[in-house]
C-alpha positions as CSV (number, residue, x, y, z in Angstrom):
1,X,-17.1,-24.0,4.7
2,X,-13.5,-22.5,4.7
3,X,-10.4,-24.2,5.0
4,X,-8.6,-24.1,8.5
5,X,-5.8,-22.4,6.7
6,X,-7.5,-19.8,5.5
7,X,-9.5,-19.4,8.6
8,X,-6.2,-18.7,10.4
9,X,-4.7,-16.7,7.5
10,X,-7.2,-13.9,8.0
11,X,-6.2,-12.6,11.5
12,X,-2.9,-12.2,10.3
13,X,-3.7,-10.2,6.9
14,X,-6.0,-7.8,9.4
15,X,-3.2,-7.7,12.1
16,X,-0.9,-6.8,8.8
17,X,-2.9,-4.0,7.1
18,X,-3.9,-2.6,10.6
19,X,-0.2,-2.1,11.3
20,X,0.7,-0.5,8.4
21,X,-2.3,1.7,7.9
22,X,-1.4,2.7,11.7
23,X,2.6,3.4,11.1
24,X,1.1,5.7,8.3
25,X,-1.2,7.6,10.4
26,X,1.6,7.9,13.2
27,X,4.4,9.5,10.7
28,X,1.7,12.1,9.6
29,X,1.0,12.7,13.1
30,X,4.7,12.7,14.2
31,X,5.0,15.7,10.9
32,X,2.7,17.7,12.5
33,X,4.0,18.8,15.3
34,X,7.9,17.8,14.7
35,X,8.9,21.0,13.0
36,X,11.4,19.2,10.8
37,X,12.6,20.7,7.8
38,X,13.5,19.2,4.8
39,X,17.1,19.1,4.2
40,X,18.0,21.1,0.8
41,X,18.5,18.7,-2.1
42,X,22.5,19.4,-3.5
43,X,23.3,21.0,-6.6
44,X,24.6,19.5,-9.7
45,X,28.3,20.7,-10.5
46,X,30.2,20.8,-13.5
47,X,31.7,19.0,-14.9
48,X,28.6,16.7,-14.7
49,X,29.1,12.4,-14.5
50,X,28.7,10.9,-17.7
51,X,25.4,9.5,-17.4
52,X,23.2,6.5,-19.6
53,X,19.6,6.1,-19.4
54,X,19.2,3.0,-20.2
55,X,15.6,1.5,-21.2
56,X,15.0,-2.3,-21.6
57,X,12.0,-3.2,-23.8
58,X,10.8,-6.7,-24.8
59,X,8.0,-6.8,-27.3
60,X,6.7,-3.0,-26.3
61,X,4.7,-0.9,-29.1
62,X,7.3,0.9,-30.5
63,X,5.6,4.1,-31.2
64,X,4.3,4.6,-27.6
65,X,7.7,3.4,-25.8
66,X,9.5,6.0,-28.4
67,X,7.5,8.8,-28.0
68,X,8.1,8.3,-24.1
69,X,11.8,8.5,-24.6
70,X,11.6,11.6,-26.8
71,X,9.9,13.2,-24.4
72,X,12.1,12.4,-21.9
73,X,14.9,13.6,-23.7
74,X,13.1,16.7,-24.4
75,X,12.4,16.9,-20.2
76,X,16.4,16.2,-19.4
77,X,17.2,18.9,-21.9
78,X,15.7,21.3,-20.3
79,X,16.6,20.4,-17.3
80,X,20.3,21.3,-18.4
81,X,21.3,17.7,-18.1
82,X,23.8,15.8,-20.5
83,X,23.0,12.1,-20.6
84,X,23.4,9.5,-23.5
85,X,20.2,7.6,-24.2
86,X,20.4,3.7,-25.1
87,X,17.4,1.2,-26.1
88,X,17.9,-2.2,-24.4
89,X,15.7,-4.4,-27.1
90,X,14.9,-8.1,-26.3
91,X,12.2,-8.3,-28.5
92,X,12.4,-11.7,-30.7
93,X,10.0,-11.0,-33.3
94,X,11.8,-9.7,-36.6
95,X,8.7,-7.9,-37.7
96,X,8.7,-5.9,-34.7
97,X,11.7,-5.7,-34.0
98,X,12.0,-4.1,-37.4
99,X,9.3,-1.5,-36.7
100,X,11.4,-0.9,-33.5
101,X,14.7,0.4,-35.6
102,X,11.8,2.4,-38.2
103,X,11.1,3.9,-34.7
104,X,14.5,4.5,-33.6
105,X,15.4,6.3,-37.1
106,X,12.6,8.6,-36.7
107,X,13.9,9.4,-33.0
108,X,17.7,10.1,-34.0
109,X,15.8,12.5,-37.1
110,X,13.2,14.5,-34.6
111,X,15.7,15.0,-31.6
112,X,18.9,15.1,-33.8
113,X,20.2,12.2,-31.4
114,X,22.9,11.0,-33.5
115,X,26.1,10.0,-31.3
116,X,23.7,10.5,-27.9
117,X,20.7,8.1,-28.7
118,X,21.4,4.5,-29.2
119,X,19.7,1.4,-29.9
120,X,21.2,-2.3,-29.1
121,X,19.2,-5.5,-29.8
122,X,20.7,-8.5,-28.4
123,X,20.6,-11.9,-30.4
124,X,19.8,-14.1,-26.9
125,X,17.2,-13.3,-24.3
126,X,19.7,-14.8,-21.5
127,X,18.6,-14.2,-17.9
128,X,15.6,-11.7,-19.7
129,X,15.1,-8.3,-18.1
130,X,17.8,-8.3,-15.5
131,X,20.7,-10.8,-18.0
132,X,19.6,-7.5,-20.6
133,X,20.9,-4.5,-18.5
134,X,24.2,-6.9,-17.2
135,X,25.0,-7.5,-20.7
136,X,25.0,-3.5,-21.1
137,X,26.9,-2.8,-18.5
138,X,29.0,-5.3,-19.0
139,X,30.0,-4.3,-22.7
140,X,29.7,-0.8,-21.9
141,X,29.2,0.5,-18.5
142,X,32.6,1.4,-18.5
143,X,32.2,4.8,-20.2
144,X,29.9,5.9,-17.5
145,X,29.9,7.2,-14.0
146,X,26.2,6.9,-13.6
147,X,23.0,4.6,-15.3
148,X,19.6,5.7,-14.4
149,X,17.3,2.4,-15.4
150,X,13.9,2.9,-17.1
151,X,11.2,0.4,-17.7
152,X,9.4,0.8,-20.8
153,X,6.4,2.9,-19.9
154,X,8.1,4.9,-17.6
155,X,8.1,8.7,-17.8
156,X,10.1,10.8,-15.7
157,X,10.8,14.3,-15.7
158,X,14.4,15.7,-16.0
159,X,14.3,17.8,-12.9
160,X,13.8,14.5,-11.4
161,X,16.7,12.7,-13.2
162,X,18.9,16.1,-12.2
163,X,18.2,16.0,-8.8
164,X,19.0,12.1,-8.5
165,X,22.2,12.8,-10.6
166,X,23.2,15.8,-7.7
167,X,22.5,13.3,-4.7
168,X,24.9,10.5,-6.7
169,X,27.7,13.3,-7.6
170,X,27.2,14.8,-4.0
171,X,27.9,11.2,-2.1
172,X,30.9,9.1,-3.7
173,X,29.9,6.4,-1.4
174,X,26.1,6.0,-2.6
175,X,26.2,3.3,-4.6
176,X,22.3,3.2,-5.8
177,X,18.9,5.5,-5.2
178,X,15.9,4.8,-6.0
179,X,13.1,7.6,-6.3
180,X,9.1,7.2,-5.3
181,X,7.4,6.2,-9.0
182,X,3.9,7.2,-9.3
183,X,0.6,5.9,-11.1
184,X,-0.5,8.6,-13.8
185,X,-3.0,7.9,-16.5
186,X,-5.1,5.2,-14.9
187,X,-8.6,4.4,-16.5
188,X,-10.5,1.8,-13.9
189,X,-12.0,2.6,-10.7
190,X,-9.2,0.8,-9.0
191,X,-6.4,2.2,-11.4
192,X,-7.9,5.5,-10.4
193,X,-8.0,5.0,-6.5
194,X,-4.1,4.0,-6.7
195,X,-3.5,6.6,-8.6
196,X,-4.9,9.7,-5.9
197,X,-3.2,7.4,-3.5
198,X,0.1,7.7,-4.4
199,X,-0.2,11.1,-5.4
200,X,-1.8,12.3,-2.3
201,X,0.1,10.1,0.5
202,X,3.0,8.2,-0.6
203,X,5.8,11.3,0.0
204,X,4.6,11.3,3.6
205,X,4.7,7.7,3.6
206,X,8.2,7.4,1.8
207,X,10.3,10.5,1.7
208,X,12.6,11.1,-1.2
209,X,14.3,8.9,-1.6
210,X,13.3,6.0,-0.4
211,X,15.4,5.0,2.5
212,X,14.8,1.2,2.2
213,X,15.7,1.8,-1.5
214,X,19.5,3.4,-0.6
215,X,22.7,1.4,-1.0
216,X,26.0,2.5,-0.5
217,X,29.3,1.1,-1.6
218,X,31.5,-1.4,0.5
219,X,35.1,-1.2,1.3
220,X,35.6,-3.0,-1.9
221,X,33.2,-0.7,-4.3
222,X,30.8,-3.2,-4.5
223,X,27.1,-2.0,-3.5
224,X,25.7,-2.9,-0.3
225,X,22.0,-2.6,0.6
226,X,21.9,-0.4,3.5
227,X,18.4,-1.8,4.9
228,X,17.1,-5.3,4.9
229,X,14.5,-4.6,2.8
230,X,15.5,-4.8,-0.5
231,X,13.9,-2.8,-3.5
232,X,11.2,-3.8,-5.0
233,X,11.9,-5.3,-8.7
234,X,8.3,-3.5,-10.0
235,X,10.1,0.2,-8.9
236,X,13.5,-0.8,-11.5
237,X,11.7,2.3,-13.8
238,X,13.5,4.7,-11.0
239,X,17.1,4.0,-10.2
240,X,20.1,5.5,-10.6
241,X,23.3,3.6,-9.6
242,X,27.0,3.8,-10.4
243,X,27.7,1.2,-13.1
244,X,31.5,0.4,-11.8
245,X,30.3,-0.1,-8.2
246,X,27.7,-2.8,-10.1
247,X,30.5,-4.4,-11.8
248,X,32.6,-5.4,-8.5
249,X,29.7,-6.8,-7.1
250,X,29.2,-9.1,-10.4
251,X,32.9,-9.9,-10.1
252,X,33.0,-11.1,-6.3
253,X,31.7,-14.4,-5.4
C-alpha cells in the first residue's frame, strides 16, 4: 500500500504536466492564426565587442572537449567573428591534467591559436564550477566587453555565437541572454525521444531567446533578472553576458 504522501502527491504532478502540456498546445494554437512575424535579429557592427569564450572543464577527456573547441573556433571563424578562446581547467589529477596542456599544444599548433587560445588551470577548486568562472572574470574580465560561457561538451555554431553577440551590442542595457540548447547525438531510446523533442517543439515552446532567461542591467550596472524564473544552472553551456555588468553585482552586498 502507498504512503498517504504519495497518494496526494500524484494529483498534483498530473494537474502539473496537464498544464504545461496544455500552455504548449495553446501557444501553437495562438501561432496559427496570430499572423505575428518574427522581428529581424540586429546586425553585428564594427568595431565588434571584445569577446571571451570561456569553457570550464573538471576532469573532462581531453581529446573530445578539445576537438569541440577547435571546431568551434573553426564555426566562429567563419562566421566572421573575433573572440579569444580561454580553457577554465579544474581538473586535480596531474596526469590528466598533463594530457590536458598535450591537448592544448596540439590546439594552439592546428588552429594557429597563439595569443587568441588560452589555457588557465587553477591550483584550488574553490566554490567548483561557478568559484572557476568568478575567478576568471575576476583576474581578467576586464579586457572584455562580452563572455559567452560554455560547458564542456557543448557545441555551438558561430552563426549562433554572432547573432547573440549582435543582440548584446544592439542593447547596452542587456545585461545576460541565454539561447535554447539542444540534445544532439543521443544513443538510448529516451536520449533519442528528447532529442526529436527539442528539435521539433522547443522554438515554439521558447522563442529565441528565452525570455525567462533575459536580464538587463540596473541603475547601478549590476544585472537584474528580468523574470522571476531564474535560468536554469544545466543551460550555463548558452550564455552570453557582459563581464563588467557581472562584476558590480559581485561587488554590491
Amino acid at each position: 500500500m502507498g504512503s498517504a504522501g504519495g497518494t496526494a502527491s500524484a494529483p498534483c504532478s498530473f494537474f502539473a504536466t496537464t498544464a504545461w502540456l496544455a500552455w504548449g498546445a495553446s501557444l501553437a494554437l495562438i501561432g496559427l492564426f496570430g499572423g505575428r512575424s518574427t522581428p529581424p535579429r540586429p546586425a553585428l557592427d564594427a568595431p565588434q565587442p571584445r569577446t571571451v569564450i570561456a569553457v570550464p572543464i573538471c576532469n573532462e577527456d581531453p581529446l573530445t572537449t578539445f576537438a569541440r573547441i577547435a571546431a568551434i573556433d573553426r564555426s566562429v571563424t567563419r562566421a566572421g567573428v573575433t573572440a579569444d578562446f580561454v580553457v577554465l581547467s579544474d581538473t586535480r589529477d596531474d596526469a590528466l591534467a598533463g594530457k590536458e596542456q598535450f591537448a592544448f599544444a596540439r590546439l594552439l599548433r592546428e588552429t594557429d591559436g597563439q595569443g587568441r587560445i588560452f589555457y588557465r588551470r587553477r591550483r584550488d577548486n574553490a566554490g567548483r564550477k561557478a568559484g572557476n568562472i568568478e575567478e576568471f572574470m575576476r583576474s581578467s574580465g576586464g579586457a572584455y566587453d562580452l563572455a559567452v560561457i560554455l560547458d564542456a561538451d557543448s557545441l555551438m555554431e558561430g552563426e549562433t555565437i554572432r547573432a547573440m553577440i549582435a543582440r548584446m551590442q544592439a542593447d547596452p542595457q542587456l545585461g545576460l541572454l541565454q539561447t535554447l540548447p539542444k540534445i544532439i547525438g543521443a544513443r538510448s531510446f529516451f536520449g533519442r525521444a528528447l532529442q526529436f523533442a527539442s528539435w521539433f517543439s522547443w522554438p515554439d515552446l521558447h522563442p529565441w531567446p528565452c525570455p525567462v532567461c533575459r536580464a538587463r542591467r540596473g541603475p547601478s550596472g549590476a544585472i537584474t533578472q528580468s523574470s522571476a524564473s531564474a535560468p536554469s544552472p544545466k543551460a550555463v553551456g548558452c550564455r552570453a553576458f557582459r563581464p563588467a555588468a557581472l562584476g558590480r553585482a559581485y561587488s554590491q552586498p
